[in-house]
C-alpha positions in Angstrom: 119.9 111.8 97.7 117.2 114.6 97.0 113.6 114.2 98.1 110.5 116.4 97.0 109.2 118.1 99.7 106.5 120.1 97.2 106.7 121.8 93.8 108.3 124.6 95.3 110.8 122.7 97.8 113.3 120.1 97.6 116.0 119.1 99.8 119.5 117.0 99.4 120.6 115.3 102.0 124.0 113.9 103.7 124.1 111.8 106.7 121.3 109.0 108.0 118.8 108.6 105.6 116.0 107.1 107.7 116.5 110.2 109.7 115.9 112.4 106.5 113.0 110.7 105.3 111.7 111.6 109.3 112.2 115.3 108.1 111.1 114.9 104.8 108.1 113.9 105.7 107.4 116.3 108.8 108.3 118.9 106.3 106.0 117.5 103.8 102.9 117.6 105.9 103.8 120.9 107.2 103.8 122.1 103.7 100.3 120.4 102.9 98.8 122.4 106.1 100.1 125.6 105.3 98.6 124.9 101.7 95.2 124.0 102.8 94.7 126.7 105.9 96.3 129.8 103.8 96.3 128.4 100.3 99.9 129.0 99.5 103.0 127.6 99.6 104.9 127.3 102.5 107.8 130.0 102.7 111.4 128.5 102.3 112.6 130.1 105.4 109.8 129.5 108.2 110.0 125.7 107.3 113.9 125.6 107.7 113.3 127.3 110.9 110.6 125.1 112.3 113.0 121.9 111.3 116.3 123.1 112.9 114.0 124.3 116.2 113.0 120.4 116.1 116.8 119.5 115.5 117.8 121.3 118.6 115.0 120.2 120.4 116.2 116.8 120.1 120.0 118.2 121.4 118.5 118.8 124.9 116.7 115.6 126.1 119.4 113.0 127.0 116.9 110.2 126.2 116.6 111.0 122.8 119.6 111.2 120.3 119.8 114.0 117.3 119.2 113.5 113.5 122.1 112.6 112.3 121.3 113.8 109.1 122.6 118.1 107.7 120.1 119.2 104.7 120.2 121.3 101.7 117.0 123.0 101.2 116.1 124.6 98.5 113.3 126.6 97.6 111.3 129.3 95.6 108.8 131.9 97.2 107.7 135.7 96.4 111.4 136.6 97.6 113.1 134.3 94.6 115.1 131.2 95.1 116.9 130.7 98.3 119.3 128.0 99.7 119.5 126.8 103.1 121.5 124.5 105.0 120.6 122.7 108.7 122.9 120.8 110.7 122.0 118.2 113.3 122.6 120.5 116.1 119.8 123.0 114.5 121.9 125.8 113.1 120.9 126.6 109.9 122.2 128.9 107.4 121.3 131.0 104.2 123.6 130.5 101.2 124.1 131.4 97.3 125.8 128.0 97.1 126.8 125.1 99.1 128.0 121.7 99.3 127.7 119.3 102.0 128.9 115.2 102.6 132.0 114.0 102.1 134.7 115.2 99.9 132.3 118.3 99.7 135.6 120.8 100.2 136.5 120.7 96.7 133.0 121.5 95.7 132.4 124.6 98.1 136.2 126.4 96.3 135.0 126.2 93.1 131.3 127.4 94.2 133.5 130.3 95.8 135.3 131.0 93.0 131.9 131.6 90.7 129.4 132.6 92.7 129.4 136.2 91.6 127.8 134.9 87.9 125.2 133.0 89.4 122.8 135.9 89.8 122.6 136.8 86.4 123.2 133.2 84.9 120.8 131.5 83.3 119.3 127.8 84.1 121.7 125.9 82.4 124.1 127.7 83.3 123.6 127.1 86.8 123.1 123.7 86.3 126.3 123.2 84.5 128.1 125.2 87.7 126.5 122.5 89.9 127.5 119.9 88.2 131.0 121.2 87.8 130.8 121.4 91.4 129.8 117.4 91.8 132.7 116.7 89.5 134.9 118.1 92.2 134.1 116.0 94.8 134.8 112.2 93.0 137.8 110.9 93.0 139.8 110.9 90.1 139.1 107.2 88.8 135.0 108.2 89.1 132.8 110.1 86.4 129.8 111.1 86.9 127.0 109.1 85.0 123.0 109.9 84.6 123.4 106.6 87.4 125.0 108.3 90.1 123.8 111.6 89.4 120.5 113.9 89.9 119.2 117.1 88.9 116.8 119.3 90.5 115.8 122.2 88.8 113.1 124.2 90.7 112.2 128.2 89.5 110.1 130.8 89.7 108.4 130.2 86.6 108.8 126.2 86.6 108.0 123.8 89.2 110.4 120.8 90.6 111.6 118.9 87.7 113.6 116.0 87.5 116.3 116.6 84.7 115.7 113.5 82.5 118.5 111.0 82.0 119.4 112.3 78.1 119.2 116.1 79.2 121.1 115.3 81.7 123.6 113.8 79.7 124.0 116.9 77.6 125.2 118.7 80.6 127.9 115.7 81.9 129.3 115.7 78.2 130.2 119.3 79.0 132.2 118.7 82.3 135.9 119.4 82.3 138.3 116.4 82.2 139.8 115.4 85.3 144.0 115.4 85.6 144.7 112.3 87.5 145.8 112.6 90.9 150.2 112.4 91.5 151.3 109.0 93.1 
């Protein structure tokens, strides 16, 4: 699930939904503030760090339970792209790459084993190592499909963009064939 939190932000989720569309649009409106007092975007970073402080925040009152939701957020400012990560508890971490859900293991080795081509790659390269990535993570009897599958691609030079369902396609035709599983 990915939801646009402006034309420079996005972020994929894993966990309660309801609780993520709380974020989302906290981060949203935080985004349109910043916009209209300073007139630019929001940094990547500072907005992270004002949602995990409200993640912990929610840790400490017994009356209240946390967001049960961990994020990916993804971003462009004047320092180039940058990848974060929250948890419920309100850590949050910087990354080149990173998975989160279920079955997301699979995903984060082979993000390890690449991530040293990534900064000189070019878009579709990158979106073909995500994908690759995704590919991991379903079980042997699943494909991915333009259906089941979404692609963000957010730059310095480009704002967010939905990869449409026949450019999309282009990229899944590439995947590697998976071996099935041993009985």
């Amino acid at each position: 699930k990915i939801f646009k939190i402006d034309d420079h932000m996005c972020i994929g989720i894993s966990g309660l939904t309801a609780d993520a569309r709380v974020l989302a649009e906290y981060m949203r409106n935080e985004c349109l503030n910043h916009r209209y007092i300073y007139d630019a975007p929001m940094k990547t970073g500072r907005l992270v760090s004002q949602v995990a402080d409200m993640s912990q925040q929610k840790t400490q009152n017994s009356s209240k339970r946390p967001y049960g939701v961990g994020m990916l957020v993804a971003g462009v400012d004047e320092k180039g792209p940058q990848l974060f990560e929250t948890c419920p508890s309100g850590n949050y971490f910087e990354y080149y790459a990173m998975a989160i859900g279920g079955r997301s293991t699979s995903a984060k080795t082979y993000l390890e084993k690449h991530f040293e081509t990534f900064p000189v790659a070019d878009a579709d390269a990158l979106v073909q190592h995500a994908l690759e990535a995704m590919n991991k993570t379903t079980a042997s009897d699943q494909t991915l499909t333009v259906k089941n599958t979404a692609v963000i691609v957010i730059g310095k030079d480009s704002k967010f963009r939905e990869l449409p369902p026949d450019e999309l396609q282009k990229f899944i035709d590439k995947l590697e064939k998976k071996e099935a599983e041993p009985d």
